[in-house]
C-alpha positions in Angstrom: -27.4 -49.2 -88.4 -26.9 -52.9 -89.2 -22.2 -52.4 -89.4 -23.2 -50.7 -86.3 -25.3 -53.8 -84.3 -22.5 -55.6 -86.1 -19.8 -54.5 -84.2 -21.6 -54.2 -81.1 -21.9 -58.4 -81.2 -18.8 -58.5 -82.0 -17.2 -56.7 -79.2 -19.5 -58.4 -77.1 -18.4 -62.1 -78.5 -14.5 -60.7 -77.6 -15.7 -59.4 -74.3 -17.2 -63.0 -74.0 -14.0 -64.7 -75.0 -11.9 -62.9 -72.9 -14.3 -64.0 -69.5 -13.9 -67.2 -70.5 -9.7 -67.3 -71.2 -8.2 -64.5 -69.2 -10.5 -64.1 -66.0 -10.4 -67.8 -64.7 -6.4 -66.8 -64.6 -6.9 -65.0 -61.7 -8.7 -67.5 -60.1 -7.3 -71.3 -60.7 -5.8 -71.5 -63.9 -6.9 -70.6 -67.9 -8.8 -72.7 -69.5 -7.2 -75.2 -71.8 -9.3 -77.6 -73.6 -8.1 -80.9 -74.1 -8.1 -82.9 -77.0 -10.3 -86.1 -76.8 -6.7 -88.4 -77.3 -5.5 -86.7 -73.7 -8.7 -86.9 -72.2 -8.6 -90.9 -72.8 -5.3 -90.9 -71.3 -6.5 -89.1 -68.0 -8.9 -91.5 -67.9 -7.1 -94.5 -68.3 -4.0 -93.8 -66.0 -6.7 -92.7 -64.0 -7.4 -96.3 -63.0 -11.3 -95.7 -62.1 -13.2 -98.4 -60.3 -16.9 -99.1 -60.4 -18.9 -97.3 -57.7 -15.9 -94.2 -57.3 -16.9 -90.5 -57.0 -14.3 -88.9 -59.4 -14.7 -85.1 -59.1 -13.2 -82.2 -61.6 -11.8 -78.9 -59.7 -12.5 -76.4 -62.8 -14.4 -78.6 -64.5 -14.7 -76.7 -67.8 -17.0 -77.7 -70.9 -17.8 -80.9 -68.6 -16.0 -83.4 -71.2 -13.0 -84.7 -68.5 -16.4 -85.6 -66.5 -18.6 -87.0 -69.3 -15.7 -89.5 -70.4 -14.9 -90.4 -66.9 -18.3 -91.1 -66.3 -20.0 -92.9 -69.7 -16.7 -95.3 -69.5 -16.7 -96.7 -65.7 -19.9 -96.8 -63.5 -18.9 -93.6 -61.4 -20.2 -90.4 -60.1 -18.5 -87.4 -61.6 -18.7 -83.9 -59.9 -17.3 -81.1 -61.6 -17.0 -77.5 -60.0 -16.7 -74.3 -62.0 -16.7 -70.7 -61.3 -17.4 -69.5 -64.7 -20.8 -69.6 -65.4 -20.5 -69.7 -69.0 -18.7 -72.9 -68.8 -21.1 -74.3 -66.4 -23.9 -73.8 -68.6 -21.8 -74.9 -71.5 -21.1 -78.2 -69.3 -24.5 -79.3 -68.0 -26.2 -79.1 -72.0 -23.0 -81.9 -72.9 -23.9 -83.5 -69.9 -27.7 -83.7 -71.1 -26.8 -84.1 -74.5 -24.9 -87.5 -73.4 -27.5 -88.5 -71.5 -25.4 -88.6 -67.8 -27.6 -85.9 -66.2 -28.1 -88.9 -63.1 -24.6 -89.1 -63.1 -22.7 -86.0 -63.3 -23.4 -83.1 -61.0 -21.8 -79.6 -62.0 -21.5 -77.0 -59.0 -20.8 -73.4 -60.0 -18.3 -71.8 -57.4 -14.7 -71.3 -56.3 -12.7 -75.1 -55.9 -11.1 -73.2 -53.2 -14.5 -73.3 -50.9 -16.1 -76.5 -52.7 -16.2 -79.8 -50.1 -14.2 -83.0 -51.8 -15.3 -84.6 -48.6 -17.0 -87.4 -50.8 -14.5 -87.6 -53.5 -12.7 -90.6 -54.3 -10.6 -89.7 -57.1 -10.0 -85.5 -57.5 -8.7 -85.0 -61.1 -6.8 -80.8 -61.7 -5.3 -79.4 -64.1 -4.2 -76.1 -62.2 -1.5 -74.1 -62.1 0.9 -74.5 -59.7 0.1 -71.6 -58.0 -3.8 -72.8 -57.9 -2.1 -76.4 -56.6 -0.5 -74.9 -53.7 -3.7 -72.9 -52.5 -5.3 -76.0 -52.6 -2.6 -78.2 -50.4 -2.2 -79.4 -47.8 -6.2 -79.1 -47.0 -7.3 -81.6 -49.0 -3.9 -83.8 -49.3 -5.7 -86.5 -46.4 -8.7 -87.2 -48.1 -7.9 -89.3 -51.9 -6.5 -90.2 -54.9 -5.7 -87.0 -56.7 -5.1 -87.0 -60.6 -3.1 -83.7 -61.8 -2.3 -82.9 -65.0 1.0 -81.2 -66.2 1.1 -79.7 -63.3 2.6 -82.0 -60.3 1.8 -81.1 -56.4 5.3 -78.9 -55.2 7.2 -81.1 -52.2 5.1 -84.1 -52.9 6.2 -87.2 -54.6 3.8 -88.9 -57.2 3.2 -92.5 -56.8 2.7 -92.7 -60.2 4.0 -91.0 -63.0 3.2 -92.0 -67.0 6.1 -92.2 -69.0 5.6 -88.4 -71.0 5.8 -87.2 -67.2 2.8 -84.8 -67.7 0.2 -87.1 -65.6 1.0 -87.5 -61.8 -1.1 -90.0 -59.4 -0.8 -89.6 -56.0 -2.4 -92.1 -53.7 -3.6 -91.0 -50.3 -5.3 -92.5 -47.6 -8.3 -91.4 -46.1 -5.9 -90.7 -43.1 -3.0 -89.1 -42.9 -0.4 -91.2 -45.1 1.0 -90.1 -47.9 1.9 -92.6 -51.0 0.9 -96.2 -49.7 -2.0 -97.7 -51.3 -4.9 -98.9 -48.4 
């Protein structure tokens, strides 16, 4: 009886695993957590100012957010379809004391409003990238890492090319800073 509830938890911890690696495929891109070193390095090529709304398109465990947001005095908004993760996110949000300012949405990127967003910050898939573009190309500055935006020059890349910056206006020009 005991081997028996065993192996049910531990089918359900794989089935768990799975939902959290191999479903978000299908939707965005896997999830890939980063080591603390690269989050720093989003961060600082990032180039945040004080009072910007920096927001996370598959947030994740939240911790792209939580540095972004204990270093500079910014808003972060993440958005996440997995609801594991979101959970997962908002207790490291508590548990760094940022719950005033970090707000974690559960739901598709692909119908999420970045209206308010200042800086967007992905790490998609290109295949995600290109759903996302052009909709939301007029609105900011847009952080992607590894992956850069197809047909669309970066205004900034760092020198390991794996982090592009582009800078757009809140109109409609591309690559010239306001």
């Amino acid at each position: 009886m005991m081997i028996t509830i065993l192996y049910i938890l531990v089918l359900i911890f794989f089935i768990l695993l799975a939902a959290m690696v191999i479903v978000p495929v299908f939707f965005g891109a896997p999830w890939h957590p980063l080591s603390d070193k690269n989050i720093n390095r989003i961060i600082k090529f990032a180039d945040l100012q004080p009072g910007e709304t920096f927001y996370d398109l598959g947030s994740g465990d939240g911790r792209v957010l939580i540095a972004a947001s204990s270093n500079q005095c910014l808003r972060g908004v993440g958005v996440e379809i997995d609801p594991i993760k979101v959970w997962l996110s908002r207790y490291f949000i508590i548990a760094a004391k940022l719950a005033d300012k970090i707000r974690i949405h559960r739901g598709s990127m692909f119908d999420f409003d970045v209206s308010e967003a200042d800086v967007i910050y992905l790490y998609l898939t290109h295949q995600a990238l290109d759903r996302l573009f052009p909709e939301i190309l007029d609105r900011m500055k847009i952080i992607c890492y590894r992956f850069c935006i197809r047909n669309l020059e970066p205004t900034k890349m760092n020198k390991d090319k794996n982090l592009f910056w582009y800078q757009v206006n809140k109109g409609r020009t591309v690559n010239e800073y306001s």
